[in-house]
VOVOMI-266788 format. One record per residue: x, y, z of N, C-alpha, C in turn; residue in three letters. Coordinates in Angstrom, 1 decimal. Layout:
N
n_x,n_y,n_z,ca_x,ca_y,ca_z,c_x,c_y,c_z,r
X,Y,Z,X,Y,Z,X,Y,Z,ALA
...
# end
This chain:
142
n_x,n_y,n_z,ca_x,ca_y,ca_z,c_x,c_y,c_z,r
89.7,138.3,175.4,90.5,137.1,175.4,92.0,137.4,175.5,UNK
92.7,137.0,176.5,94.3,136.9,176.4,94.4,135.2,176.1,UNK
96.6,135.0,176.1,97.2,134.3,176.3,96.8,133.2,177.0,UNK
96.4,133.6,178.3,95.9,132.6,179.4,94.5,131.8,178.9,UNK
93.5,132.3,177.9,92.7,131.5,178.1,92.9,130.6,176.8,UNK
93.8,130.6,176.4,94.3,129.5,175.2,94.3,128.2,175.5,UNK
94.8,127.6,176.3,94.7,126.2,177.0,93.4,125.7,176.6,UNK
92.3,126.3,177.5,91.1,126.2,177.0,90.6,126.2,175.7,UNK
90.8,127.1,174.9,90.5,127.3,173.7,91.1,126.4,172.8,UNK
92.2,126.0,173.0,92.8,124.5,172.3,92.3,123.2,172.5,UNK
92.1,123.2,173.7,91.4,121.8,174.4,90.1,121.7,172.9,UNK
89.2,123.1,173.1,88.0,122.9,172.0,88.5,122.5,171.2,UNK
89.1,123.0,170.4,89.6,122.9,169.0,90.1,121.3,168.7,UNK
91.1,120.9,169.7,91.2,119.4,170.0,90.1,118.4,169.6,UNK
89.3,118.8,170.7,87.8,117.8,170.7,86.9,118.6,169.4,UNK
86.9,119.6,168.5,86.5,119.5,167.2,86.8,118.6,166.4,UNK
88.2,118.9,166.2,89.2,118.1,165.1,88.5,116.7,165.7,UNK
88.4,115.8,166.9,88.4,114.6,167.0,86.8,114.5,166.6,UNK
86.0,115.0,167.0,84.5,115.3,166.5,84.6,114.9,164.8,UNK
85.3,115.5,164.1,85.3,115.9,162.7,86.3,114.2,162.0,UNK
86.9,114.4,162.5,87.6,113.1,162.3,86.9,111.8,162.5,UNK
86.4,111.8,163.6,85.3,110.6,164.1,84.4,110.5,162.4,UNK
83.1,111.8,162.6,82.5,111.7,161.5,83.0,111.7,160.0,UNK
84.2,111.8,160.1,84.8,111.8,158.5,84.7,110.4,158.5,UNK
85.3,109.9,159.2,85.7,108.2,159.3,84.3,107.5,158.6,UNK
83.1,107.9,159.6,82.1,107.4,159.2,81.6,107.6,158.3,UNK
82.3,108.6,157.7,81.4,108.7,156.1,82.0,108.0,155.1,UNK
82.9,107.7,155.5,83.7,107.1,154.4,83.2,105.4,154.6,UNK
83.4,105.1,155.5,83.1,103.6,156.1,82.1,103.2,155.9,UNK
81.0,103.8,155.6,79.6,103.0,155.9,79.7,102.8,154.3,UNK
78.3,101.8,153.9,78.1,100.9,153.0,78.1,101.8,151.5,UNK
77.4,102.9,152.3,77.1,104.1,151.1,77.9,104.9,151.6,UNK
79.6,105.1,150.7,80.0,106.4,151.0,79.5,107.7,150.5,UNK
79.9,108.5,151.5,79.5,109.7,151.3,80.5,110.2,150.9,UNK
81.8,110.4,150.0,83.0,111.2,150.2,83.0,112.3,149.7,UNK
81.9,113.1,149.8,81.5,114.5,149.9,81.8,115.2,151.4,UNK
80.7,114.6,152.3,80.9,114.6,153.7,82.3,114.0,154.5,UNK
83.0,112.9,153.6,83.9,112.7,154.2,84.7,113.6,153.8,UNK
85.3,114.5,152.7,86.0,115.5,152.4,86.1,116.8,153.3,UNK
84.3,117.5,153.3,84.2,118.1,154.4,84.3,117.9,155.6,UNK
84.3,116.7,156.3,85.0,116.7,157.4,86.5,116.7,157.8,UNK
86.7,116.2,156.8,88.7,116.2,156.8,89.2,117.6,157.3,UNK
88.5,118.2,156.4,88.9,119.1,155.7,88.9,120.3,157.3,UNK
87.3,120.1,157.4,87.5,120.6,159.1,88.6,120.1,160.5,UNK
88.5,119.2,159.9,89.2,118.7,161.1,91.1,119.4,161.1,UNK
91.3,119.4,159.6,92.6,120.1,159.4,92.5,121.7,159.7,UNK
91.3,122.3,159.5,91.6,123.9,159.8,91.9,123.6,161.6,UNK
90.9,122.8,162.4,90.5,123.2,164.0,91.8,122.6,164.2,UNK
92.6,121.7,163.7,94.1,121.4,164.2,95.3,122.7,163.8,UNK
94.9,123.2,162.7,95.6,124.1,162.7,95.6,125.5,163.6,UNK
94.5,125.7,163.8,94.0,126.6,164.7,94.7,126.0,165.9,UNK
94.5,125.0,166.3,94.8,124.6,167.8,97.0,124.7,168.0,UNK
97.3,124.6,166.4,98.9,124.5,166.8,99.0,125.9,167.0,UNK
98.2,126.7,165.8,98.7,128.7,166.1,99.0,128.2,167.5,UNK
96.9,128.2,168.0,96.9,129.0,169.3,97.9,128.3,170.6,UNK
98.5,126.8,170.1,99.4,126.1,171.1,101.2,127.2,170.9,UNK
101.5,127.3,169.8,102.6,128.1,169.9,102.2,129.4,170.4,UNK
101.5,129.9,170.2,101.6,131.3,171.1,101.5,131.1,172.4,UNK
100.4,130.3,172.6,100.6,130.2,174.2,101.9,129.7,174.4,UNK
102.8,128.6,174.2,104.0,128.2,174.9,105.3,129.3,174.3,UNK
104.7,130.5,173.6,105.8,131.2,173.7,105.6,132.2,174.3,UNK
104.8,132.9,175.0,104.3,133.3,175.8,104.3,133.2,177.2,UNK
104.5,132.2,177.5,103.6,131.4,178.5,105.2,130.3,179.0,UNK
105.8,130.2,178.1,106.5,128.8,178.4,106.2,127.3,178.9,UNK
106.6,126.5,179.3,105.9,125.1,179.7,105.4,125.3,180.9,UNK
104.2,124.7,181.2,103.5,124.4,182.5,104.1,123.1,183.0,UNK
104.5,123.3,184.1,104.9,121.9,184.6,103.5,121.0,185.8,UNK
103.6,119.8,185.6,102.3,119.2,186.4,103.1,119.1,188.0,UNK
102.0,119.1,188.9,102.3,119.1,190.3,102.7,117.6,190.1,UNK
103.8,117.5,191.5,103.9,116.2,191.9,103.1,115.6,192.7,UNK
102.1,114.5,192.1,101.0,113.9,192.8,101.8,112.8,192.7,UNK
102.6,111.8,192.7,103.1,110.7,192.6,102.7,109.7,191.4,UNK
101.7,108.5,191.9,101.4,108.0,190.7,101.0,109.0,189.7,UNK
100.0,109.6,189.6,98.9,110.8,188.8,99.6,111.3,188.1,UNK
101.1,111.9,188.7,102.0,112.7,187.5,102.8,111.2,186.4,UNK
102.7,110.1,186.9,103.4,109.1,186.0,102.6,108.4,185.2,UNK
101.0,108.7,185.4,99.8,108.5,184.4,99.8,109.4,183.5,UNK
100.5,110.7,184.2,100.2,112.1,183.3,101.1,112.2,182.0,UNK
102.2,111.8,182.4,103.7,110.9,181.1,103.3,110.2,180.9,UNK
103.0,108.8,181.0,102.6,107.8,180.1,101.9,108.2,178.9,UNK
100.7,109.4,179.3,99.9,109.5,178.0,100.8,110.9,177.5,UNK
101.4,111.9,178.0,101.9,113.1,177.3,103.6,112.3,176.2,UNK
104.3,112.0,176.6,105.1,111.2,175.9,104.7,110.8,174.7,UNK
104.1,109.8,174.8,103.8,109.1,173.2,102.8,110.6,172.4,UNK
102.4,111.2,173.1,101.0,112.5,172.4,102.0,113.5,171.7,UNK
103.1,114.2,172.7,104.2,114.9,172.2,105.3,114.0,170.9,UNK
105.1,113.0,171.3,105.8,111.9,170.2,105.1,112.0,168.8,UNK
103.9,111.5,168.9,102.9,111.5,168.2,102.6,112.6,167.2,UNK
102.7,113.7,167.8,102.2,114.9,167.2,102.9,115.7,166.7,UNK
104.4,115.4,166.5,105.3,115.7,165.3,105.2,114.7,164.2,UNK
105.2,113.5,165.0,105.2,112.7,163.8,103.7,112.6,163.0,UNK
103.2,113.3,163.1,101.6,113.5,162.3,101.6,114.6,161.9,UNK
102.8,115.4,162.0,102.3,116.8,160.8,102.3,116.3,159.6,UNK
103.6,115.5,159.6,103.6,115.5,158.0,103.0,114.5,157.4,UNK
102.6,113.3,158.2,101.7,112.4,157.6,100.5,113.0,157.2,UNK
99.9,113.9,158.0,98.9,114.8,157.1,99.0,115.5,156.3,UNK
99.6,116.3,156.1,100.5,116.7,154.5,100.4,115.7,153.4,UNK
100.8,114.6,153.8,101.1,113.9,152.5,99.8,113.0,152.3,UNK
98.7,113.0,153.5,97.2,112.2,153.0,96.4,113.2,152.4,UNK
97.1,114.3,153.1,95.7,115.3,152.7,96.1,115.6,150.5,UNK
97.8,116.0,151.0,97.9,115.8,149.4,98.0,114.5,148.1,UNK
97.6,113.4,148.8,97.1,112.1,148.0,95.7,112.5,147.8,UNK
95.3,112.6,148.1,93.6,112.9,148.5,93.4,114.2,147.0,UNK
94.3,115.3,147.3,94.0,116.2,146.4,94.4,116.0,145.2,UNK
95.1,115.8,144.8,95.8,115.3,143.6,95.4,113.8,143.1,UNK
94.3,113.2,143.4,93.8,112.1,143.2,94.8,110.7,142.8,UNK
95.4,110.8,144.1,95.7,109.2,144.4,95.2,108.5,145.2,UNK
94.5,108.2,145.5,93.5,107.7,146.5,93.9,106.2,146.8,UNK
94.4,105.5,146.0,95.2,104.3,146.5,96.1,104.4,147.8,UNK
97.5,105.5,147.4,98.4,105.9,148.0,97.5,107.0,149.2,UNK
96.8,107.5,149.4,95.6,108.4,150.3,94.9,107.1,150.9,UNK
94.8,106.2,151.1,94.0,105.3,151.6,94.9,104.5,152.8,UNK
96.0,104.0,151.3,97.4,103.9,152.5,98.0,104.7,153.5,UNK
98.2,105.7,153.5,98.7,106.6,154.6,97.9,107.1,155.8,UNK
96.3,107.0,154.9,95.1,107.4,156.3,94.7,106.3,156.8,UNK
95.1,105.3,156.4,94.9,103.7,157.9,96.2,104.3,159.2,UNK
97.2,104.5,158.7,98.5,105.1,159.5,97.8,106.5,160.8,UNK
97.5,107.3,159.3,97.5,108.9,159.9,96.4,109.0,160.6,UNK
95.1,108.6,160.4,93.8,108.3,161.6,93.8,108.3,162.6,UNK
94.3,106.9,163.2,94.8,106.6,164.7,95.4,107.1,165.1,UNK
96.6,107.7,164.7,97.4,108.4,164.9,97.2,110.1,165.5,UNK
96.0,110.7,164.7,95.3,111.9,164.5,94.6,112.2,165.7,UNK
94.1,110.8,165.9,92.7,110.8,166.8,93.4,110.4,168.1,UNK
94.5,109.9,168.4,95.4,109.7,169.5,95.6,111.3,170.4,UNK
96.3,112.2,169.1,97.1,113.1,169.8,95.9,114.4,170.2,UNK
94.7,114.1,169.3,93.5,114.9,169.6,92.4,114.7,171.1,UNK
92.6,113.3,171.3,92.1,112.7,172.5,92.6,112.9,173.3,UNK
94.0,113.1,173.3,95.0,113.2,174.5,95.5,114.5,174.7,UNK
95.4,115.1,173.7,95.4,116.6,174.0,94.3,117.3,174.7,UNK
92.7,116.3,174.7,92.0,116.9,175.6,91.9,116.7,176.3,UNK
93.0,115.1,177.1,93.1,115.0,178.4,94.1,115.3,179.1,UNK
95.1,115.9,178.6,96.0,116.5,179.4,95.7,117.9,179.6,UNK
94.4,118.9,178.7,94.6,120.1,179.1,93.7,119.8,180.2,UNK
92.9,119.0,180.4,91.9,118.5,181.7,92.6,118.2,182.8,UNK
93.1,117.3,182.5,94.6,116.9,183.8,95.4,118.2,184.5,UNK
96.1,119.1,183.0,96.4,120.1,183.9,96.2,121.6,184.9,UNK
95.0,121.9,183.6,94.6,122.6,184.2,92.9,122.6,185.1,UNK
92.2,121.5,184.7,91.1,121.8,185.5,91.2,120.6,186.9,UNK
91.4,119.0,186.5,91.4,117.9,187.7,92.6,118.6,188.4,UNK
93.8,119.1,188.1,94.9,119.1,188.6,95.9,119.8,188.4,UNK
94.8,121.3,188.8,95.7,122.9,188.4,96.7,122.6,188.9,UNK
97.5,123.9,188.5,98.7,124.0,188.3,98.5,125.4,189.3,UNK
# end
């Protein structure tokens, strides 16, 4: 495994985290919580994002930015969703930080409040991280 096959290997990790987040959701949601299962899912879902930022900094230091071909419309569908995902995904480190440490320190009031926020938000930049590494490197190498 080099540098170059990180793209790919992030994309997975992406669609884990969103995998793991989905099911955390549901454990918590349904009639009978489970927040055993929802803990261990969190909890996954935070290692495969962390894994996915390593392996995203090495690659872009490495590697530098990939830029998308000019398809016309296709590259201004390709911004519409990379924009708000790059937007998105700073502003969700630290909302995670601070649910994941409501959650541990047992505030779960204030942890409840932040993960209606940090969720959507999670499962945004995870989704869209697996459609832009699709976009750029497999529908519309580079």
């Amino acid at each position: 495994m080099n540098t170059s096959d990180l793209p790919a290997l992030n994309a997975m990790l992406n669609g884990l985290s969103t995998i793991c987040l989905t099911l955390g959701y549901i454990s918590i949601k349904k009639k009978n919580k489970n927040e055993k299962a929802h803990k261990s899912f969190m909890i996954s879902a935070l290692i495969f994002s962390a894994f996915f930022l390593t392996g995203y900094l090495i690659y872009h230091y490495n590697h530098g930015s990939t830029k998308f071909p000019e398809l016309g419309w296709i590259k201004t569908v390709y911004l519409l969703i990379l924009i708000p995902h790059i937007i998105l995904a700073a502003v969700m480190v630290p909302m995670i930080v601070a649910t994941f440490y409501f959650a541990f320190t047992g505030k779960f009031e204030k942890h409840k409040r932040i993960a209606r926020l940090t969720f959507p938000i999670w499962m945004y930049v995870s989704i869209t991280g697996v459609i832009i590494f699709l976009m750029l490197y497999q529908w519309f190498k580079v």
